[in-house]
C-alpha positions in Angstrom: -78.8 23.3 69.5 -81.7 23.7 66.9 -79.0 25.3 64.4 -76.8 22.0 64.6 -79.8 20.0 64.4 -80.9 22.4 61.2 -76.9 21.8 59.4 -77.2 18.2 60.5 -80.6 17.9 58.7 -79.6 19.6 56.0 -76.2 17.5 55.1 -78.3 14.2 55.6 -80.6 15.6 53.0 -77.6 16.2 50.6 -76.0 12.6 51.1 -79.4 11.1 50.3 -79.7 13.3 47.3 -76.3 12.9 46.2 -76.2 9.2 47.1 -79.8 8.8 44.5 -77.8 10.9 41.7 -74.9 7.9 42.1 -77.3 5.4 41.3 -75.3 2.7 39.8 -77.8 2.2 37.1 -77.4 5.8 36.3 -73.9 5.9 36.1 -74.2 2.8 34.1 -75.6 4.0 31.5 -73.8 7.4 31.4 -70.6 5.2 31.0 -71.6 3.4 28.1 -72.7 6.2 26.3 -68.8 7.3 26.5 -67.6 3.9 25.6 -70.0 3.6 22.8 -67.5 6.2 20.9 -64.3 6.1 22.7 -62.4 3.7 20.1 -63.7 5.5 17.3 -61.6 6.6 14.3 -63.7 9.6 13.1 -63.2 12.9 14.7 -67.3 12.9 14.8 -67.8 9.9 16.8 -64.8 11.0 19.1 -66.6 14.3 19.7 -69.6 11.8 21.1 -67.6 10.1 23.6 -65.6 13.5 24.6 -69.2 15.1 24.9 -70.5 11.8 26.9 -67.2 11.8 29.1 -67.7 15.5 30.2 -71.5 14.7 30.8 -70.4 11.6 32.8 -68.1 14.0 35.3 -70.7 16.6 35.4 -73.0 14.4 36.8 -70.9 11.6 38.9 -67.6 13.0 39.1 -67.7 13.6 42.5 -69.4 10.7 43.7 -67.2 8.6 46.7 -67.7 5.1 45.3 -65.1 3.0 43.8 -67.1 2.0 41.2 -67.8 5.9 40.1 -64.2 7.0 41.5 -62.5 4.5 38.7 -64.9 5.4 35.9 -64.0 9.4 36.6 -60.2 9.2 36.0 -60.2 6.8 33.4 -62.1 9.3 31.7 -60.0 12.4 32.7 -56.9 10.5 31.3 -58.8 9.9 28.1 -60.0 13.4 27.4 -56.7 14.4 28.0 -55.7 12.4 25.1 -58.2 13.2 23.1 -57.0 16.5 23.4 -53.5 16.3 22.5 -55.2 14.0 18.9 -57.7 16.4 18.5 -55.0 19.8 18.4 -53.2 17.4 15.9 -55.8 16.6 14.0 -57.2 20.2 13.9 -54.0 21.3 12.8 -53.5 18.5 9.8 -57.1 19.6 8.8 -56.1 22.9 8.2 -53.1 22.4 6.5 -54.4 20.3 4.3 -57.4 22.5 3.3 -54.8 25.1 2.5 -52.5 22.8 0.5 -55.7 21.5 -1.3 -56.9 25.1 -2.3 -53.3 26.3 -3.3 -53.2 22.6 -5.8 -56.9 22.9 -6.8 -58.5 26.3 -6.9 -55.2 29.0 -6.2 -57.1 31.9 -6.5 -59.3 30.5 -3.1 -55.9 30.0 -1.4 -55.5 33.2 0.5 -58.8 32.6 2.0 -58.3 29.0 2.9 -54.9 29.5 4.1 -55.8 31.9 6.8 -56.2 29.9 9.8 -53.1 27.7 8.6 -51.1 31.6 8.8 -52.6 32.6 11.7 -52.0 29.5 14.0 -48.2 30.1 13.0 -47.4 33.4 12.0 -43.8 32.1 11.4 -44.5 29.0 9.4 -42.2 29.5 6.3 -43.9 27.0 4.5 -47.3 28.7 5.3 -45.9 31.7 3.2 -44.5 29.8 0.2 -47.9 27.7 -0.2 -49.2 31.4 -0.4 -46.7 32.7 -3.0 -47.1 29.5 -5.0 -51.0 30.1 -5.2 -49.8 33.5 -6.6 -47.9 32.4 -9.3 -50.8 29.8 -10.5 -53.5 32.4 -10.2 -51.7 35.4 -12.1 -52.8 35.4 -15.1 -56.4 35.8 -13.8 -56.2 37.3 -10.2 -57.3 40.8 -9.4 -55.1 43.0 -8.1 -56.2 42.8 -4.9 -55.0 38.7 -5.0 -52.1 40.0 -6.8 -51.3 42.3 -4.0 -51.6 39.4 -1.5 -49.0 37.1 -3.7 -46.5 40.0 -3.7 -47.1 40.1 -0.1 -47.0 36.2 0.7 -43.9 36.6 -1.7 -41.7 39.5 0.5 -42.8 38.0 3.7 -41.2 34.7 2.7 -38.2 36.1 1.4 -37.5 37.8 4.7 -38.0 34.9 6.4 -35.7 33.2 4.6 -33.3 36.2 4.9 -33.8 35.8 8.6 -32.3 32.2 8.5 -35.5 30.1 8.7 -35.7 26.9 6.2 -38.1 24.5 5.3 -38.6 20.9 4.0 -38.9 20.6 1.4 -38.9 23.0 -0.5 -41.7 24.3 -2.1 -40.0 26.5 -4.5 -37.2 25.0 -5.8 -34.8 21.9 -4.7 -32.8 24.5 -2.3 -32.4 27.8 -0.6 -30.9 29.1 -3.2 -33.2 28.4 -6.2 -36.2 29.0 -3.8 -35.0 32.8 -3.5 -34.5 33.3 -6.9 -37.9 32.1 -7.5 -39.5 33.7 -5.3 -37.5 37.4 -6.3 -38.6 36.5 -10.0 -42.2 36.0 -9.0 -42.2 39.0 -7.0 -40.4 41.3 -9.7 -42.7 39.7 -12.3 -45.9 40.8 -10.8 -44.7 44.3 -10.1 -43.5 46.0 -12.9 -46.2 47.9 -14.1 -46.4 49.4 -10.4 -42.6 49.5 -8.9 -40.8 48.9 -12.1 -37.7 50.2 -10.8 -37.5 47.6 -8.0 -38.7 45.0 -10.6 -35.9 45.7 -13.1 -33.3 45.6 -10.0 -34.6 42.6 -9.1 -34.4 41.1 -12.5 -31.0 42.4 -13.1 -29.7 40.6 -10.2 -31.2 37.4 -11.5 -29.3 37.8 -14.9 -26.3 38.5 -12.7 -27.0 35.4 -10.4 -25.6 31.6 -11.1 -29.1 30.8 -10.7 -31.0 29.0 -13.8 -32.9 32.4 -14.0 -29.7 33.9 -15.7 -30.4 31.7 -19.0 -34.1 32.4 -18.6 -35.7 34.4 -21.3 -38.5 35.4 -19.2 -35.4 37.0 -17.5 -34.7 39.6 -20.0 -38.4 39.9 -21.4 -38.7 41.4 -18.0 -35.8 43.2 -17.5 -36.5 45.3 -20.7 -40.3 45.9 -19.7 -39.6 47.1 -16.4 -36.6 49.7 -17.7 -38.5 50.6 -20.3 -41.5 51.2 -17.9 -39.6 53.0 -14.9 -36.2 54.6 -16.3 -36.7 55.2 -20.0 -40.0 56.6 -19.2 -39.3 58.7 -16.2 -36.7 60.4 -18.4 -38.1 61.3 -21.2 -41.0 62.4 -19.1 -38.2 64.5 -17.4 -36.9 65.6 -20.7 -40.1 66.7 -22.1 -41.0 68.9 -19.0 -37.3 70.5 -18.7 -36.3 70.5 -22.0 -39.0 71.2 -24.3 -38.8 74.8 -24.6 -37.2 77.1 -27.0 -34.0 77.8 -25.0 -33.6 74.5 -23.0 -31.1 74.9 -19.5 -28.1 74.0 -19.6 -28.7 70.7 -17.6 -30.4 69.8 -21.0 -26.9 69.1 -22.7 -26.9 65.3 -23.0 -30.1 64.7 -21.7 -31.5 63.0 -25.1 -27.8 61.0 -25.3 -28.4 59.2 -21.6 -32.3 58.5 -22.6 -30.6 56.6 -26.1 -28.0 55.0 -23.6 -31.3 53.7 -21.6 -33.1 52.7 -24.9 -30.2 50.7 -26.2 -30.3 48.4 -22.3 -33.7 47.6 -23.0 -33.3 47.2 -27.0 -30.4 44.6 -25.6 -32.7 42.8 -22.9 -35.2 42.3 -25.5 -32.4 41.1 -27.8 -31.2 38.5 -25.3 -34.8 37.2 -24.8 -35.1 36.3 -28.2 -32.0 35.0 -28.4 -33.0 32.5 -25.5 -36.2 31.7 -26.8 -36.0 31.4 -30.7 -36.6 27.9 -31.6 -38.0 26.9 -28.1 -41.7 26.2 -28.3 -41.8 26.3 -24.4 -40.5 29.9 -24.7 -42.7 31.0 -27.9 -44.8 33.4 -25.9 -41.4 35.0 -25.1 -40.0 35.5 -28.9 -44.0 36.4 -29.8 -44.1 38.9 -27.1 -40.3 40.3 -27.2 -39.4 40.5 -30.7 -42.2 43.1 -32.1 -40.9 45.4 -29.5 -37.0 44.6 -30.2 -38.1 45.9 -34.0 -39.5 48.8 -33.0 -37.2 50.4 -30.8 -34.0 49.3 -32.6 -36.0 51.0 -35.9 -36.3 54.1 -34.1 -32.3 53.8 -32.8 -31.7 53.6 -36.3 -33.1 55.8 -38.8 -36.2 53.4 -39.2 -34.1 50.8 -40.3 -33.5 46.8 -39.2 -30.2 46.6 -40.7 -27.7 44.7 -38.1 -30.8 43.4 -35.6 -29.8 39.7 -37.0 -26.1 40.3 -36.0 -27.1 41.8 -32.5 -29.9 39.1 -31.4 -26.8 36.3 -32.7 -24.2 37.8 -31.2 -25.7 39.2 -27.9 -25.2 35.8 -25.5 -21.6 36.6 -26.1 -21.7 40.1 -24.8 -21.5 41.1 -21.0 -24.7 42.4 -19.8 -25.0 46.5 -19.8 
């Protein structure tokens, strides 16, 4: 009997307690904090009223009148609102600080793009904002950022592969030209560390129906990067091999297959001035490409120029080697 009075006592204690936390001047006021904010606009002021509507159920969720009852679920079936705007908004927030970085300051990109990546790690056109902040910041990045392009670069191209598309764009008005971008970019950035894979990838360009195949920057490349891996790599070979008094017999046409290589890259270079004299959004091309055309057709020909004219003027009309 004194235990039951004891519970008894107890739960009338509680109700009186609980009843002077309902207060309706309390929960008056705990309401219109939350509808002080809950029409706003900003995603500040909405915070306020979320953050006044989860105070507001803390306090009088539970409490059995009407009044209080009513108040509670027209707040739960606002937050849950809020909720689904806020995820939206988040995620427009940080699209757009990507999409601003990769416009305004590329070289900040891979930083700011982050969160964009890494709340989609399949979002295509997460990948080409990357690979487009590459190509701005180029000529200045680091290799590290460099590294990162080439890697935003691949990643797209094997999505891509993979069958996933995007709209629009943002290399190129199609699949097609956004592929061949995105392999010249790659190729472009790489040839003074995988120059073999850069002058494959080039070559396939010049072989493609893509606008790249008229590009000078095309060949400009293509030439570097054979001249860089191949021609290189075998006269490197040669001198190791071949360089002693009595040379093995492996060494028999050695010097003829490096000249074979020298004369593909003396006719990329030829085809890069061809497609860039007389273009003054191509001069950097002809400045850049026809010092080294000299040289090496010189040395292919007994230090002499004679015929260079004929072979830059005639070289569009020629298959590529």
């Amino acid at each position: 009997m004194k235990r039951f009075l004891t519970i008894t006592l107890f739960l009338t204690v509680s109700a009186i307690a609980a009843n002077a936390q309902c207060d309706t001047e309390a929960v008056t006021a705990a309401y219109e904090r939350f509808t002080a904010n809950y029409k706003a606009t900003t995603p500040e002021k909405k915070k306020l009223a979320n953050d006044a509507g989860t105070e507001y159920l803390s306090k009088f969720g539970e409490c059995p009148g009407d009044y209080e009852k009513k108040i509670a679920a027209y707040i739960r079936d606002w937050q849950t609102t809020y909720k689904n705007w806020h995820e939206q908004y988040e995620a427009r927030r940080i699209e757009s600080e990507c999409t601003n970085a990769v416009d305004k300051t590329p070289a900040h990109a891979f930083e700011k793009c982050r969160p964009y990546i890494a709340k989609d790690p399949d979002n295509l056109r997460g990948y080409l904002l990357l690979s487009l902040a590459g190509f701005k910041s180029a000529k200045t990045a680091d290799k590290a950022t460099k590294a990162e392009a080439v890697k935003a670069m691949r990643k797209s191209l094997e999505m891509i592969k993979a069958g996933k598309t995007v709209d629009p764009w943002v290399f190129g008005g199609n699949k097609e030209e956004a592929v061949s971008t995105l392999e010249f970019f790659s190729a472009s950035l790489t040839i003074d560390t995988e120059p073999t894979e850069a002058a494959a990838a080039m070559l396939r360009l010049a072989h493609s129906n893509s606008s790249y195949n008229k590009d000078p920057n095309t060949y400009y490349y293509l030439a570097r990067s054979l001249h860089n891996g191949e021609v290189k790599k075998q006269v490197a070979q040669y001198n190791e091999k071949c360089s002693g008094a009595t040379p093995p017999a492996e060494c028999e046409g050695f010097n003829d297959r490096i000249e074979a290589m020298i004369d593909r890259v003396i006719d990329a270079y030829a085809r890069a001035v061809a497609l860039s004299t007389g273009k003054p959004e191509h001069a950097s091309i002809t400045t850049a490409a026809k010092p080294e055309l000299v040289e090496l057709y010189k040395k292919r020909h007994g230090d002499s120029d004679a015929g260079l004219e004929k072979l830059v003027a005639e070289v569009l009309s020629k298959p590529l080697p």
